[in-house]
PLY file of the C-alpha trace (Angstrom):
ply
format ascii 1.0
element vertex 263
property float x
property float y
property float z
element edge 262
property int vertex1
property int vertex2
end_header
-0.42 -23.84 12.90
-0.70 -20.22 13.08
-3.19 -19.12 15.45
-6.63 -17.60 13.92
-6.83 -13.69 13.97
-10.25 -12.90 14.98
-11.85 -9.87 13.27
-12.09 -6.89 16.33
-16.51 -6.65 15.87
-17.62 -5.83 18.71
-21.14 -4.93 19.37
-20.22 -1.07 18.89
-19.00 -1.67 15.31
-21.75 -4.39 14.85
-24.34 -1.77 15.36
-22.71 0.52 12.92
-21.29 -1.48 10.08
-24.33 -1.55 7.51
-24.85 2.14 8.08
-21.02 2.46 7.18
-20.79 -0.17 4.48
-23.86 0.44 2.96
-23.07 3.43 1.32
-22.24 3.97 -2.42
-18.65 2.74 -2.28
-20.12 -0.72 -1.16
-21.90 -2.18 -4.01
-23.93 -5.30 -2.52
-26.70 -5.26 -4.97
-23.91 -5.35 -8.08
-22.08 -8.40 -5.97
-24.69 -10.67 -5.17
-26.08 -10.19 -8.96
-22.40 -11.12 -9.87
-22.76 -13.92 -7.84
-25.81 -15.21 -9.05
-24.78 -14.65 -12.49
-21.50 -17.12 -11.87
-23.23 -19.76 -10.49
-25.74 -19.72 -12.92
-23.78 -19.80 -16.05
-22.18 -23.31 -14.59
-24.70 -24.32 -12.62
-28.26 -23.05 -14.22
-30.20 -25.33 -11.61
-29.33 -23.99 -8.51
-31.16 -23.69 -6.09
-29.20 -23.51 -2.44
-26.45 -21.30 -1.20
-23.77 -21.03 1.77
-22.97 -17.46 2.60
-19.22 -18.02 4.41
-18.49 -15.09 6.55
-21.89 -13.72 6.07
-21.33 -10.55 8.75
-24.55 -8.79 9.16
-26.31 -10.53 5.74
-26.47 -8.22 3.89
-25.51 -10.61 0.68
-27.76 -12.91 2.25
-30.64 -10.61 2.07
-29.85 -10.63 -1.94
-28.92 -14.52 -2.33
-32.57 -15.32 -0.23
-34.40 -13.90 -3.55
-32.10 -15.69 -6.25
-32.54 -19.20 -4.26
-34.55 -21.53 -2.81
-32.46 -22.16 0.81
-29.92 -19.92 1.94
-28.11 -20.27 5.08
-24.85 -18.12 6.20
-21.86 -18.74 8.68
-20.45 -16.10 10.86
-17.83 -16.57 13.96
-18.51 -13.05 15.61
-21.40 -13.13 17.76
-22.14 -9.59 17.48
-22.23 -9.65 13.59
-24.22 -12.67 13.78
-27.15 -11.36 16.02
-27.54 -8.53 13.38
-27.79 -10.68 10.98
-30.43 -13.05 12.69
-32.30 -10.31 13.54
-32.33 -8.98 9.56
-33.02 -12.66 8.54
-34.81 -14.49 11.61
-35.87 -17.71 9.36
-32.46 -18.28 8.03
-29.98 -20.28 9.84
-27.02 -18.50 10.63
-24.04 -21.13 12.12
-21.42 -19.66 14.75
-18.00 -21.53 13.00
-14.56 -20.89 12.36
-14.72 -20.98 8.60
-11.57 -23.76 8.29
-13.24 -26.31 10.94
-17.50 -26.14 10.22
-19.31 -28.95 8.83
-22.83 -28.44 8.68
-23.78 -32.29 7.55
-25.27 -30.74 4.30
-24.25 -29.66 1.14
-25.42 -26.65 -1.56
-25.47 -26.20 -4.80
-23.53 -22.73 -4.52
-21.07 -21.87 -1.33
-19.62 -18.17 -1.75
-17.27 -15.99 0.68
-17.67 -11.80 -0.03
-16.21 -8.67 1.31
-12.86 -10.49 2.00
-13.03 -12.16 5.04
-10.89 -15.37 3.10
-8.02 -12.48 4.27
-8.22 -13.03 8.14
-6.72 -16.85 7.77
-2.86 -16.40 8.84
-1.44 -18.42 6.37
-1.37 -20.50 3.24
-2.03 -23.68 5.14
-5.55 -22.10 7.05
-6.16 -20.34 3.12
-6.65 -24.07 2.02
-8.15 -25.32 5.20
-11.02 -22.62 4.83
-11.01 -23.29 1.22
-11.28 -26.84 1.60
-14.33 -26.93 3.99
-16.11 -25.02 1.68
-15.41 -26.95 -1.03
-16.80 -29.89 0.94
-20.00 -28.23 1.58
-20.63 -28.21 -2.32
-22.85 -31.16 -4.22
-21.08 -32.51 -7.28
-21.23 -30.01 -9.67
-21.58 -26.99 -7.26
-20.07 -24.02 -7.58
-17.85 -21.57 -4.75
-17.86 -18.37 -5.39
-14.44 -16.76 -3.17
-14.25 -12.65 -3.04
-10.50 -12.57 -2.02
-8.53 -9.91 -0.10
-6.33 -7.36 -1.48
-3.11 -8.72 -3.59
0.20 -8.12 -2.34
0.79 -5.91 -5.79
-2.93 -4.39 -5.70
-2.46 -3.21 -1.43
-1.84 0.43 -1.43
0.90 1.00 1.84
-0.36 3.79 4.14
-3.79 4.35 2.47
-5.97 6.30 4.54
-9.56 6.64 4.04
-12.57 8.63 5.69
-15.69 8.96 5.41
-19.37 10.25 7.07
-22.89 8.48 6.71
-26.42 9.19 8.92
-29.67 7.67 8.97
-32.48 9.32 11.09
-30.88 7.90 14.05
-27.29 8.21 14.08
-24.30 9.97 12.28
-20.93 7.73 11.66
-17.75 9.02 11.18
-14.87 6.72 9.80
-11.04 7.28 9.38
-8.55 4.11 8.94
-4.93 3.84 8.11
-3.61 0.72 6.50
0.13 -0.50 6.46
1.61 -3.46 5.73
2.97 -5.40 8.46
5.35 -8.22 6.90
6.08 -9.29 3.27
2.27 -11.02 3.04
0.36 -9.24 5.84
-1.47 -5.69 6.52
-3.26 -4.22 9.31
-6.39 -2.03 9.19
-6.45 0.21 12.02
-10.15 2.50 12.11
-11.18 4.89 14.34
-14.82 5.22 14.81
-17.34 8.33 15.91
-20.79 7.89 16.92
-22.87 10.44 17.55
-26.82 9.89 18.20
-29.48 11.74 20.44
-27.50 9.95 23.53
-24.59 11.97 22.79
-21.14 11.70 21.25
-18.96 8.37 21.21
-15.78 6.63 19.96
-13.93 3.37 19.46
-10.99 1.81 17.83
-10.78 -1.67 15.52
-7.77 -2.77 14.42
-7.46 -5.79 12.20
-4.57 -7.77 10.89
-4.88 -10.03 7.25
-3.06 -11.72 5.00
-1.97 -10.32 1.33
-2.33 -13.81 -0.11
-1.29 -13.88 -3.96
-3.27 -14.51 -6.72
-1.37 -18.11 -7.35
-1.87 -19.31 -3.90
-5.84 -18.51 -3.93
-5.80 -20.15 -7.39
-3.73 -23.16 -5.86
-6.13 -23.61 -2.76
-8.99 -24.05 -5.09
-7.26 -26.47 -7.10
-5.93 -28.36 -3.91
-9.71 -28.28 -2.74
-10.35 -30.45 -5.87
-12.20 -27.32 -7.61
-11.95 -26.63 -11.46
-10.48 -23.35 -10.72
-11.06 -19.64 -12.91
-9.95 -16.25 -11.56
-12.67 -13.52 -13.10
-11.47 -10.10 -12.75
-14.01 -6.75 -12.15
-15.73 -4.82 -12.32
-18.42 -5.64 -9.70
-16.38 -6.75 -7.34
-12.92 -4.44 -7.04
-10.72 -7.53 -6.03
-12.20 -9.94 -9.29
-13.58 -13.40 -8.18
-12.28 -16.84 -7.94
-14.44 -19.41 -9.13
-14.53 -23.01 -8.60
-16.48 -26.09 -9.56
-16.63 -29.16 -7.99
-16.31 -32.06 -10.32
-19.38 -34.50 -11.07
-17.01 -37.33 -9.69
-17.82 -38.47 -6.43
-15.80 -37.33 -3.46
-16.39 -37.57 0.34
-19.31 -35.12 1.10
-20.43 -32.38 3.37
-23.18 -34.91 5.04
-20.98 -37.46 5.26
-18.74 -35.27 7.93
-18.90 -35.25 11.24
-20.80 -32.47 13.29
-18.36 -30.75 14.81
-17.33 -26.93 15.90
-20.56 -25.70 14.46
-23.51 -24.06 16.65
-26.71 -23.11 14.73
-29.13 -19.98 15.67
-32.04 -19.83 14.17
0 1
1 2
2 3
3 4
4 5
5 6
6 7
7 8
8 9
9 10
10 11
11 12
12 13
13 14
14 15
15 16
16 17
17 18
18 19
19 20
20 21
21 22
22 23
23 24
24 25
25 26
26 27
27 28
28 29
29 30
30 31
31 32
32 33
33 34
34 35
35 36
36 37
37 38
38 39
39 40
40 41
41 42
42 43
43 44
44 45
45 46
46 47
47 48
48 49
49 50
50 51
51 52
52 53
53 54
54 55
55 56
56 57
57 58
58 59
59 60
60 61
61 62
62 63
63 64
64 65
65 66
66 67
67 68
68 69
69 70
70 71
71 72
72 73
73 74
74 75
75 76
76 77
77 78
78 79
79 80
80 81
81 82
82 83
83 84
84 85
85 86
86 87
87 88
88 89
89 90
90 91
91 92
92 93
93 94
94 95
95 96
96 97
97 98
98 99
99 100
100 101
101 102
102 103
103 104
104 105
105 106
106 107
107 108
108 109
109 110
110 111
111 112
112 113
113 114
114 115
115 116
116 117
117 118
118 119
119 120
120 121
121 122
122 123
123 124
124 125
125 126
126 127
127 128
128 129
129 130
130 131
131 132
132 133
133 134
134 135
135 136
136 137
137 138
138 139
139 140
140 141
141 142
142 143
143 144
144 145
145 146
146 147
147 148
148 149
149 150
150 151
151 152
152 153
153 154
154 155
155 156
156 157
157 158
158 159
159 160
160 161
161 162
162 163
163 164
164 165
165 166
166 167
167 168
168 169
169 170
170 171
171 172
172 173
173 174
174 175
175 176
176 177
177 178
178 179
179 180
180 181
181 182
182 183
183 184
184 185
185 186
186 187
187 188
188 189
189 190
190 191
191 192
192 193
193 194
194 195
195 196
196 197
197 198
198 199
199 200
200 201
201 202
202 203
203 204
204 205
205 206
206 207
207 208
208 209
209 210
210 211
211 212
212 213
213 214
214 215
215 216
216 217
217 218
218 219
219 220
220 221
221 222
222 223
223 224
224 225
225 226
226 227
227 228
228 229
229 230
230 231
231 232
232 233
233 234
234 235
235 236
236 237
237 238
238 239
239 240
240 241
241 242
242 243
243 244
244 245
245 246
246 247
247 248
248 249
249 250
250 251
251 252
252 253
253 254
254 255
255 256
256 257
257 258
258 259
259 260
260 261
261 262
């Protein structure tokens, strides 16, 4: 199998990326109220909820007002410690999103911002798709916020941008090109300046411009009555899938396996 690409967070970016993200381009109020709004209309008694790829929580922070449990997973350590420390009483798991198996399921399991786009290939797309899927009780509902489209990716887009708090002022630039027929790379250069003094750093990310049809056919391969829904709070559209009443081998019935908990 292709080998995992790893999103480049380090604790530099870590530090900065809800400063960054949380300005008015990001709409994270508008996505988790999406969210909520999709599981709801097929599932009106919800009540738990698996953030996959949670980064620093900020959906989480939403989702932990809409339902009863919430819990997230998130590989990168660094992400994951902001995010603990933003949400101390909610478990956050350190997985790879195609190999964790918590040993419980949810009533909703959802994946936002893209991070679906860092699997290599069609074959980890379903594998990631799949576990999630697992995860759900009958009847659940995953919510997957996919990556840019091989038609929708813009080649050689460049974007900047500034944000400060009282603290700190972040400066952003990134490039994006597209490295093969169905991948990109993100290349961003940071700079950080704060009463210490002035800093920079580089991240550079590679994903996968998987197309509408093969998100769509992981879903459906997953078991999952499958629905794209386009815009406009998110700008990639959702996929949407319910697990069917009908029994099938569940979440608790797996085995515990490449999953560490912090709580």
């Amino acid at each position: 199998m292709t080998s995992y690409r790893v999103p480049t967070y380090g604790d530099e970016l870590a530090e900065v990326y809800d400063l960054i993200f949380n300005c008015e381009r990001k709409n994270y109020d508008g996505e988790a109220a999406e969210v909520v709004r999709q599981v709801r209309a097929r599932f009106p008694g919800a009540k738990s909820l698996l953030d996959v790829g949670c980064g620093t929580g900020t959906h989480l922070e939403r989702f932990r007002a809409a339902f009863d449990r919430v819990e997230g997973v998130e590989p990168a350590p660094p992400m994951r410690r902001v995010a603990q420390r933003k949400l101390p009483s909610v478990p956050i798991h350190a997985a790879d999103m195609r190999r964790f198996r918590l040993g419980r399921s949810f009533d909703a399991v959802c994946c936002m911002h893209g991070p679906i786009g860092y699997m290599a290939d069609e074959a980890q797309l379903r594998g990631a798709v799949r576990r999630m899927a697992e995860h759900l009780v009958p009847g659940g509902v995953l919510v997957l916020d996919p990556w840019w489209f091989p038609e929708t990716f813009i080649d050689g887009y460049l974007m900047a941008e500034a944000v400060r708090d009282d603290r700190r002022s972040v400066a952003r630039v990134s490039h994006s090109v597209r490295t093969g027929e169905s991948s990109m790379c993100i290349t961003a250069k940071y700079l950080v300046g704060d009463a210490a003094g002035i800093r920079e750093f580089t991240a550079t990310d590679v994903l996968s411009l998987f197309r509408k049809d093969q998100y769509a056919g992981a879903l459906a391969a997953a078991g999952l009555r499958t629905e794209y829904v386009p815009g406009p709070a998110t700008p990639r559209g959702l996929f949407v899938g319910v697990r069917p009443e009908a029994r099938c081998p569940a979440a608790n019935e797996l085995d515990l396996v490449g999953v560490d908990t912090i709580y």
